[in-house]
N, C-alpha and C positions, 0 to 999 in steps of 0.2 A: 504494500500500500504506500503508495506516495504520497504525501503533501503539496499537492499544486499551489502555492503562493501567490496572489497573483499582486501584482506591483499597486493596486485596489489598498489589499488587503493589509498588505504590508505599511502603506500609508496611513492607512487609519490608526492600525496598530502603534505606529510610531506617534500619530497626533496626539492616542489617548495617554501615551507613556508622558508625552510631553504638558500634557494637561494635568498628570497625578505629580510630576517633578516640579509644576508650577505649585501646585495645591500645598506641596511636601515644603518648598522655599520660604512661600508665605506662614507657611505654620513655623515652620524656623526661625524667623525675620521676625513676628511675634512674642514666640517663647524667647527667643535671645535679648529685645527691647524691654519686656517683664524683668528676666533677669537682671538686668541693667541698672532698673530701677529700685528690684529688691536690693542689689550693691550699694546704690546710692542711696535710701534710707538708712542700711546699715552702718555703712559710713557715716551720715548723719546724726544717729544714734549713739555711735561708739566717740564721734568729736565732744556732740551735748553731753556722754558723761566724762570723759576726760579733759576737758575745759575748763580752769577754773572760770569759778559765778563772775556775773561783771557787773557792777551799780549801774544800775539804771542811770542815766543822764539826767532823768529829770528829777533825783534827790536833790538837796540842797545841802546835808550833810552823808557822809558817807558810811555812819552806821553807828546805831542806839548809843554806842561811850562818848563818840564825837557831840552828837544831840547838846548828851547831858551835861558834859561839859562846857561847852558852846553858846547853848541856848539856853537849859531850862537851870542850871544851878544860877549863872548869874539872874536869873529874872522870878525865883522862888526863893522867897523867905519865910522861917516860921516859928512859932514861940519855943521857946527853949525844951518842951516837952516833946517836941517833935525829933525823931532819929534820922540820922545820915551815916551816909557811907563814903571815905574816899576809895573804897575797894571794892565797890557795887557788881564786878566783872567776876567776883568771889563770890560774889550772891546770886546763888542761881534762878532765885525765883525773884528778885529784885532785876534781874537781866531779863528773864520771860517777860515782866511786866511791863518797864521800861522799851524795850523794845517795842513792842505793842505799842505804847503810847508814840512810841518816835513814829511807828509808819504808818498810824493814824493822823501823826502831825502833819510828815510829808506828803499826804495824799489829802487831807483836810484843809490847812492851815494858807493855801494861796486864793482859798475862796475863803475873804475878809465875812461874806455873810454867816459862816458856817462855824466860825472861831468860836463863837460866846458856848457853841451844841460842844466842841467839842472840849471846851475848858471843863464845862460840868458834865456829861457823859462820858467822857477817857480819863483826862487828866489828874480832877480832886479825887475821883474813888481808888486809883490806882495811886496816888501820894499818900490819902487815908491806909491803904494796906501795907504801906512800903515804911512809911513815918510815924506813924502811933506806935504807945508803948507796949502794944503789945504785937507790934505787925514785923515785918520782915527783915525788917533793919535794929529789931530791937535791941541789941545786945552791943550797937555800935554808936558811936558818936564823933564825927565830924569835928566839932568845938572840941572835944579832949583828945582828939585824931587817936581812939579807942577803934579799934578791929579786932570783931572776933565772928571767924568761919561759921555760918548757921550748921547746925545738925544734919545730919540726912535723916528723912522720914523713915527708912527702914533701919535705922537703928534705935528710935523713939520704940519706947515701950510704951503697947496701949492699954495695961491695966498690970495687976499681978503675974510675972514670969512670961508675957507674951509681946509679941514683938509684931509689927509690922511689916506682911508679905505681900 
């Protein structure tokens, strides 16, 4: 039995081979453009975590110690019952706080209407917790440049023999 070929057949055959090698290029040309892009997120990904952070531009200080220093010590004063710290960067919950109040500053304080919300809504309750005799800076004092490291909560015991976990 022979195969008659005929120069027809042959031709088509060839067109269809060239039509499934076009289908095959495109689907190539595709998945390699995806890849591409999966690369270039990665990259992306892997720059965002190994970058150090960069200040924003439109702070006006460059971070809560600077603030404090800067801005809010010279322009807060209080009666002698009130505590301070010059080692507030020792206090960790005095740095939580403060903080806060600094990026509610920089993101509040250039809209003049908005100052007086956030004098009493950030600022007095978070100096109430930080300054009073019994709040976060208790054990320190500024005026007798007195520094002593707050406790850590888990080593505070909360009643007879038990400790905080």
């Amino acid at each position: 039995m022979t195969d008659d070929v005929t120069p027809e057949a042959l031709a088509d055959d060839v067109a269809d081979l060239a039509r499934e090698l076009e289908q095959l290029r495109a689907l190539y040309d595709e998945t390699k453009a995806r890849l591409d892009n999966v690369h270039l997120d990665l990259a992306e990904l892997v720059q965002a975590v190994e970058a150090p952070p960069v200040k924003p531009a439109d702070n006006v200080y460059e971070d809560w110690h600077t603030w404090v220093v800067m801005w809010l010590e010279p322009r807060v004063s209080r009666g002698q019952h009130h505590r301070w710290c010059l080692k507030l960067q020792e206090h960790p919950e005095a740095e939580m706080r403060l903080e806060s109040v600094w990026l509610a500053w920089e993101a509040m304080w250039p809209k003049s209407a908005e100052r007086a919300s956030w004098l009493r809504d950030c600022l007095d309750p978070q100096l109430l917790s930080l300054m009073t005799p019994d709040g976060a800076l208790r054990l320190c004092s500024a005026a007798e440049h007195q520094h002593t490291t707050p406790p850590d909560l888990k080593r505070l015991k909360t009643g007879p023999g038990m400790m905080l976990q």
